[in-house]
PDB file with SEQRES, HELIX, SHEET and CRYST1 records, atoms N, CA, C and O in Angstrom:
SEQRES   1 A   45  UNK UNK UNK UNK UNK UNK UNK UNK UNK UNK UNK UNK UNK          
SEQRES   2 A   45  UNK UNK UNK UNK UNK UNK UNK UNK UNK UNK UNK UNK UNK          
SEQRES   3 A   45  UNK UNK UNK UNK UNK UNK UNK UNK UNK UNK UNK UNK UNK          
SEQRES   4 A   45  UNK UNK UNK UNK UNK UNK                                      
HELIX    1 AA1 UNK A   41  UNK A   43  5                                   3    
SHEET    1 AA1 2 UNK A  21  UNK A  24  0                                        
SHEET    2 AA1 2 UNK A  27  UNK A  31 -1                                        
CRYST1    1.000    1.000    1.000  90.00  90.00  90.00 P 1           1          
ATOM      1  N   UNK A   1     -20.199 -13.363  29.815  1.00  0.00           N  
ATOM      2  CA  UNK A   1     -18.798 -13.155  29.949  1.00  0.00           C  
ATOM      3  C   UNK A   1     -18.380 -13.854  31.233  1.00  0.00           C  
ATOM      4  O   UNK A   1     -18.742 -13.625  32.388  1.00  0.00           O  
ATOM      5  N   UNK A   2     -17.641 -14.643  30.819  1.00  0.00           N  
ATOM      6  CA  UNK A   2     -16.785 -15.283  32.340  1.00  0.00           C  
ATOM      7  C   UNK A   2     -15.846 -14.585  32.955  1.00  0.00           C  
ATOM      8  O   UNK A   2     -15.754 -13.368  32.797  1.00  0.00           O  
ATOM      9  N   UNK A   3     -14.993 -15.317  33.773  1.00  0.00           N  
ATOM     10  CA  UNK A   3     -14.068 -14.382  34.905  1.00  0.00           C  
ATOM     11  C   UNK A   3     -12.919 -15.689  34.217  1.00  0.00           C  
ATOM     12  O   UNK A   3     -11.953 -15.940  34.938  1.00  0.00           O  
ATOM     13  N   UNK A   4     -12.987 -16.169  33.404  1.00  0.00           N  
ATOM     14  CA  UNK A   4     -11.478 -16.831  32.809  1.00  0.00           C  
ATOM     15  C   UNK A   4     -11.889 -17.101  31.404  1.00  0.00           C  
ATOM     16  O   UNK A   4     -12.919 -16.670  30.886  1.00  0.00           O  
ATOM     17  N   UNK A   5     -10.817 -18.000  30.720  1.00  0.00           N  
ATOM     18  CA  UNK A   5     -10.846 -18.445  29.518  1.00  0.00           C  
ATOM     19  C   UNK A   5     -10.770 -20.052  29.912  1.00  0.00           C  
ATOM     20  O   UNK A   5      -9.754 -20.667  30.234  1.00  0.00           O  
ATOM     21  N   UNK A   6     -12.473 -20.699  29.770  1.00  0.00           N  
ATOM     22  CA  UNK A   6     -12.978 -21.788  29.866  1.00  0.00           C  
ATOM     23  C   UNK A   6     -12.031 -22.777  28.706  1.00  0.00           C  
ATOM     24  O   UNK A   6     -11.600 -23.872  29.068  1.00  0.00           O  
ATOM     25  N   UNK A   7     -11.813 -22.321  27.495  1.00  0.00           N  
ATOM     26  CA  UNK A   7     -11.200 -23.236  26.722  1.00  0.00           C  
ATOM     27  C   UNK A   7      -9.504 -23.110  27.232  1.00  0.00           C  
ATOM     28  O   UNK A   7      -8.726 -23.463  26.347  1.00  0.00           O  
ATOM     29  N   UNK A   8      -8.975 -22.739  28.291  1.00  0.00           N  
ATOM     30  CA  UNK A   8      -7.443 -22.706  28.235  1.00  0.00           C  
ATOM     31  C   UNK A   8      -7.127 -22.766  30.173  1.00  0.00           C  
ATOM     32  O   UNK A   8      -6.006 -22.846  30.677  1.00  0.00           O  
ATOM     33  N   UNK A   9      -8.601 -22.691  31.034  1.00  0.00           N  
ATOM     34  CA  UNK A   9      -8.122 -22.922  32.075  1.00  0.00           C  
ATOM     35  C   UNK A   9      -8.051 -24.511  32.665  1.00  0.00           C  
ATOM     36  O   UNK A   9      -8.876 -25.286  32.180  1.00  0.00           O  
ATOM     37  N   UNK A  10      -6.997 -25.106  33.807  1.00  0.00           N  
ATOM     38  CA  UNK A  10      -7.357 -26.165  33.945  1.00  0.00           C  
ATOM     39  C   UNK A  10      -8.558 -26.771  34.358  1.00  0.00           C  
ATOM     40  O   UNK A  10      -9.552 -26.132  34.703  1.00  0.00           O  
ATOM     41  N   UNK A  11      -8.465 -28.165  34.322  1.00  0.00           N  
ATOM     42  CA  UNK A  11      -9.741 -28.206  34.401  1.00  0.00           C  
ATOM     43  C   UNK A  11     -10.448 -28.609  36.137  1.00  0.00           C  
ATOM     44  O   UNK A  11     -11.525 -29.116  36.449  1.00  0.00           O  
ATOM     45  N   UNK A  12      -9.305 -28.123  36.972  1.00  0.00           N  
ATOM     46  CA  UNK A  12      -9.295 -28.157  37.906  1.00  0.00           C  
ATOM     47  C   UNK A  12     -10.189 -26.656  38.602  1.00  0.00           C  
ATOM     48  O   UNK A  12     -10.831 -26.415  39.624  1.00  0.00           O  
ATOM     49  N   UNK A  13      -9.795 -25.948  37.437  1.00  0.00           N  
ATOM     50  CA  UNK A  13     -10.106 -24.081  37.999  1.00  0.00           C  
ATOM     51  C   UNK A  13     -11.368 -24.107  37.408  1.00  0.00           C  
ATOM     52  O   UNK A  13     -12.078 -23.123  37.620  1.00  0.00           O  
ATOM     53  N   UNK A  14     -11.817 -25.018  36.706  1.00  0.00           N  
ATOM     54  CA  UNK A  14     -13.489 -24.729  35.899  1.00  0.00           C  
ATOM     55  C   UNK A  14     -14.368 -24.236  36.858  1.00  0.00           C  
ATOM     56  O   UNK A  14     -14.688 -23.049  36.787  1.00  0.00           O  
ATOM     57  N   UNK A  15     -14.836 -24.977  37.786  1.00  0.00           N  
ATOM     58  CA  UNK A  15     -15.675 -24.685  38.721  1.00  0.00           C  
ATOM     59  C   UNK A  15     -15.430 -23.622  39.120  1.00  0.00           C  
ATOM     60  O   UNK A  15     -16.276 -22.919  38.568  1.00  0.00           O  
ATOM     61  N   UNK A  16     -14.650 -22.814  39.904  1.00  0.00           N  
ATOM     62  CA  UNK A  16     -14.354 -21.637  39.932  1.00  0.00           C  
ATOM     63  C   UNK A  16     -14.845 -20.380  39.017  1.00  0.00           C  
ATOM     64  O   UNK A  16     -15.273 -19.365  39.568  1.00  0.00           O  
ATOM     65  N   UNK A  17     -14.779 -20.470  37.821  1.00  0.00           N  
ATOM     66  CA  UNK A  17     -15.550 -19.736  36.862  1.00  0.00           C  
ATOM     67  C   UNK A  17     -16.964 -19.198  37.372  1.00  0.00           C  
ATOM     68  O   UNK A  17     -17.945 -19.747  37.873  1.00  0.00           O  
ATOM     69  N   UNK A  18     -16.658 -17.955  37.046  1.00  0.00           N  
ATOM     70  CA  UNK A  18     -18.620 -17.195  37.312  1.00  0.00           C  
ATOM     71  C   UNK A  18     -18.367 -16.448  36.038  1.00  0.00           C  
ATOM     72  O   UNK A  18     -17.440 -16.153  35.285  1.00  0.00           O  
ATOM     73  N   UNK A  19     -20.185 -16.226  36.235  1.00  0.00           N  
ATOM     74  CA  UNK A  19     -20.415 -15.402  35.527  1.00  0.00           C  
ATOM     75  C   UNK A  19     -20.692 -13.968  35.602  1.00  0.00           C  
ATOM     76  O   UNK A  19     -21.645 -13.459  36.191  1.00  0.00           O  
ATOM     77  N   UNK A  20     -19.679 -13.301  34.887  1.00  0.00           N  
ATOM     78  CA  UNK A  20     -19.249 -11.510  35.034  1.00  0.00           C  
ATOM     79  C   UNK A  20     -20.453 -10.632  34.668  1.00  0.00           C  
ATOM     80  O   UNK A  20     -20.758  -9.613  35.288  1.00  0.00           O  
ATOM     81  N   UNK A  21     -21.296 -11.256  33.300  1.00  0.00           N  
ATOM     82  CA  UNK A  21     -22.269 -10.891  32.929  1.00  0.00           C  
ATOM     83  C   UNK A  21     -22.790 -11.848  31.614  1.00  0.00           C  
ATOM     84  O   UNK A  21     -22.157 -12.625  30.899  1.00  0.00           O  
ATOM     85  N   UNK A  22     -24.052 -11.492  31.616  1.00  0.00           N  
ATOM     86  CA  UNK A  22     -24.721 -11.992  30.765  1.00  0.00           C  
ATOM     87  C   UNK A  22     -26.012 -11.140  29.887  1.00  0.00           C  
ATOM     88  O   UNK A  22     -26.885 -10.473  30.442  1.00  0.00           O  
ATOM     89  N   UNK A  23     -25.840 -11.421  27.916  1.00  0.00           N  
ATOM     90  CA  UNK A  23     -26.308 -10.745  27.758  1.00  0.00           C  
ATOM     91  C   UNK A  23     -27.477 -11.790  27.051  1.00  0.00           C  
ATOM     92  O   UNK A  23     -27.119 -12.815  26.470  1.00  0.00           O  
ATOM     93  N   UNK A  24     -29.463 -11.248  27.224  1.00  0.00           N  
ATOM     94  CA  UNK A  24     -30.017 -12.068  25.970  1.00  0.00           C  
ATOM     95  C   UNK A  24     -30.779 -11.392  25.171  1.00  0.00           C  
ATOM     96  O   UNK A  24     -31.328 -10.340  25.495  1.00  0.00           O  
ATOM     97  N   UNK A  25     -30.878 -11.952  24.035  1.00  0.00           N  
ATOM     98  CA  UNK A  25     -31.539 -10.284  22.946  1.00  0.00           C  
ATOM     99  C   UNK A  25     -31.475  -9.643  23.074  1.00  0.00           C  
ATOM    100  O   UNK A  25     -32.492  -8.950  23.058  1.00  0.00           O  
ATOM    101  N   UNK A  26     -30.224  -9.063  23.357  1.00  0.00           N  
ATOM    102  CA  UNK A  26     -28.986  -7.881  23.046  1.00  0.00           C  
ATOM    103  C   UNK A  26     -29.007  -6.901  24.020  1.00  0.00           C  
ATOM    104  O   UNK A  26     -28.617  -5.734  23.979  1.00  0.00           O  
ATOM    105  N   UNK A  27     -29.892  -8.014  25.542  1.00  0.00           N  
ATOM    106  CA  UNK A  27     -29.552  -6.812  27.017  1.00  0.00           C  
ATOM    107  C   UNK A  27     -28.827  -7.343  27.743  1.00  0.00           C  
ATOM    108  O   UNK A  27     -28.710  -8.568  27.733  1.00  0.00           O  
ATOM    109  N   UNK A  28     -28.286  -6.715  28.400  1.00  0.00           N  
ATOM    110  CA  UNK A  28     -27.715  -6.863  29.535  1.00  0.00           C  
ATOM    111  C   UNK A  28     -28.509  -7.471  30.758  1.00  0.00           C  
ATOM    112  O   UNK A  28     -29.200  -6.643  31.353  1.00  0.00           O  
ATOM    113  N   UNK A  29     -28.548  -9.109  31.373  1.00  0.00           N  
ATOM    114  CA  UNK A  29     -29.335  -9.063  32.142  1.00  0.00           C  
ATOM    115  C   UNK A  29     -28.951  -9.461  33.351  1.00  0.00           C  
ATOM    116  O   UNK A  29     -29.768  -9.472  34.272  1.00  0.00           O  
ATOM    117  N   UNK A  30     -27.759  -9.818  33.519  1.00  0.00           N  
ATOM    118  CA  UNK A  30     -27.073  -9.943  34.741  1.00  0.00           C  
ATOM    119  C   UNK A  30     -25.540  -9.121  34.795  1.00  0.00           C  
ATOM    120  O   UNK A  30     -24.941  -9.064  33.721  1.00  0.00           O  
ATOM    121  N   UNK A  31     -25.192  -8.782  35.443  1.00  0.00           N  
ATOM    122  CA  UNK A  31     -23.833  -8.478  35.437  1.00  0.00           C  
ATOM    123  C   UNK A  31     -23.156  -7.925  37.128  1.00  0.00           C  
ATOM    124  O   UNK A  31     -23.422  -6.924  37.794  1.00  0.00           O  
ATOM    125  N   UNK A  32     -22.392  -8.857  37.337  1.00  0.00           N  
ATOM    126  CA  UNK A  32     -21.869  -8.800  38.963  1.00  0.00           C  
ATOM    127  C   UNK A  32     -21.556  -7.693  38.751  1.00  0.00           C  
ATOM    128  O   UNK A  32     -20.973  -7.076  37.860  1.00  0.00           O  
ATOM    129  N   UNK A  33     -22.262  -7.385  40.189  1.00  0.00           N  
ATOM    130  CA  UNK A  33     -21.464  -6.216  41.210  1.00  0.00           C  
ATOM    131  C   UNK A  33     -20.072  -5.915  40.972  1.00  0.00           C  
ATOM    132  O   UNK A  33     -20.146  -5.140  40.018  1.00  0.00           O  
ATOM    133  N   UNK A  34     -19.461  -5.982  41.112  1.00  0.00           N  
ATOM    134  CA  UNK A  34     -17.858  -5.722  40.980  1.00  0.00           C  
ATOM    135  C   UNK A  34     -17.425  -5.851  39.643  1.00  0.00           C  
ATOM    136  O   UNK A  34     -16.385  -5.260  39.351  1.00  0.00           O  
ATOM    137  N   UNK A  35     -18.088  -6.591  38.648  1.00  0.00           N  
ATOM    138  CA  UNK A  35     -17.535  -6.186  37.269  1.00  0.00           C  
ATOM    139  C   UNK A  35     -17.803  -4.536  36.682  1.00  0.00           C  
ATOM    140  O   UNK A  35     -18.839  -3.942  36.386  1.00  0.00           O  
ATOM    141  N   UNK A  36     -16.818  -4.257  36.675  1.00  0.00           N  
ATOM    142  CA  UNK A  36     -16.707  -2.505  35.718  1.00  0.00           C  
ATOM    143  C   UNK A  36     -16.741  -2.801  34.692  1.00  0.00           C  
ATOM    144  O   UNK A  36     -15.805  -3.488  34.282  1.00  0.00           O  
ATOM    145  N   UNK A  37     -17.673  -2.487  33.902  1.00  0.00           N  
ATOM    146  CA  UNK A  37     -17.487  -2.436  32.606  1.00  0.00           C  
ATOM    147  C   UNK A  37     -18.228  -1.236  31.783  1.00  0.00           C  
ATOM    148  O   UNK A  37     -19.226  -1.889  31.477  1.00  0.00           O  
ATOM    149  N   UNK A  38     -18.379  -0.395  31.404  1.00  0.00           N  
ATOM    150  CA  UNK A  38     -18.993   0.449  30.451  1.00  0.00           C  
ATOM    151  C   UNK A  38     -20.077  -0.201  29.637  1.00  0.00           C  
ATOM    152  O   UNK A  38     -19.744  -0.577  28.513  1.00  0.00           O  
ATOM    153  N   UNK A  39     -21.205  -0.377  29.982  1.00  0.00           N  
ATOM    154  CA  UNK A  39     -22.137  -0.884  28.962  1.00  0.00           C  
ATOM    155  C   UNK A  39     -23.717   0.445  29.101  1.00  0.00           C  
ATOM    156  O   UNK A  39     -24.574   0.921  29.846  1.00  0.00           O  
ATOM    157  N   UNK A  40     -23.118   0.440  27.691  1.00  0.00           N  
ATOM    158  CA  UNK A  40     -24.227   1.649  27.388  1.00  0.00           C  
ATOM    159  C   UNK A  40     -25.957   1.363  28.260  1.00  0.00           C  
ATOM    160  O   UNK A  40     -26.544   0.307  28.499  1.00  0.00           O  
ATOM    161  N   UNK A  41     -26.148   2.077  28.401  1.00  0.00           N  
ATOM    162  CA  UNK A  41     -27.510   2.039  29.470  1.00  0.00           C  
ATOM    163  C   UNK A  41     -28.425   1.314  28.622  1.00  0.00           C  
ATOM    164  O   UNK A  41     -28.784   0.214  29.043  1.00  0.00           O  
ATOM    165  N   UNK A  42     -28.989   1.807  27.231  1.00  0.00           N  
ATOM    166  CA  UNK A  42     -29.709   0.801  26.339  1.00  0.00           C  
ATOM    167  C   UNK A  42     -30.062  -0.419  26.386  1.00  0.00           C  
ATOM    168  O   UNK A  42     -31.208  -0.821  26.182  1.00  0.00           O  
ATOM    169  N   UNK A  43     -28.757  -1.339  26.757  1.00  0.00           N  
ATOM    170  CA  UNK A  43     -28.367  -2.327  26.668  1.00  0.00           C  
ATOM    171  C   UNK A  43     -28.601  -3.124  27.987  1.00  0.00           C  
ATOM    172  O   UNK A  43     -28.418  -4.324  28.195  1.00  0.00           O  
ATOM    173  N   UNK A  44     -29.178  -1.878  29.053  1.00  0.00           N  
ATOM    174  CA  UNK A  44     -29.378  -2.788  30.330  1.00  0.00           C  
ATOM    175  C   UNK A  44     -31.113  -2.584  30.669  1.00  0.00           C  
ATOM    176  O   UNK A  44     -31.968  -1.742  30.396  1.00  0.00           O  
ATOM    177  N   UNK A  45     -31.054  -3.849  31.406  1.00  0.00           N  
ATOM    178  CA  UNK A  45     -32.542  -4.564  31.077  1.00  0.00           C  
ATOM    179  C   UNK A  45     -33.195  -3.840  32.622  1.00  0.00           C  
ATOM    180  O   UNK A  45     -34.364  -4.040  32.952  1.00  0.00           O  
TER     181      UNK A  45                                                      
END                                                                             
């Protein structure tokens, strides 16, 4: 999950983009500090 919409930001703001979280075979294996999100515990690695 990014911190924008890669297909609609300029392409000036790309670089700027991080990553909020990331999931692979269906865990959770990164996800910044400061992103809130509710993700069931299961799901984290």
């Amino acid at each position: 999950m990014l911190s924008g919409d890669y297909l609609e930001a300029p392409g000036d703001e790309l670089a700027s983009l991080t990553s909020l979280m990331t999931v692979a075979g269906g865990r959770v294996v990164h996800r910044d500090p400061g992103f809130d999100a509710d993700v069931p515990e299961r799901l984290v690695r």
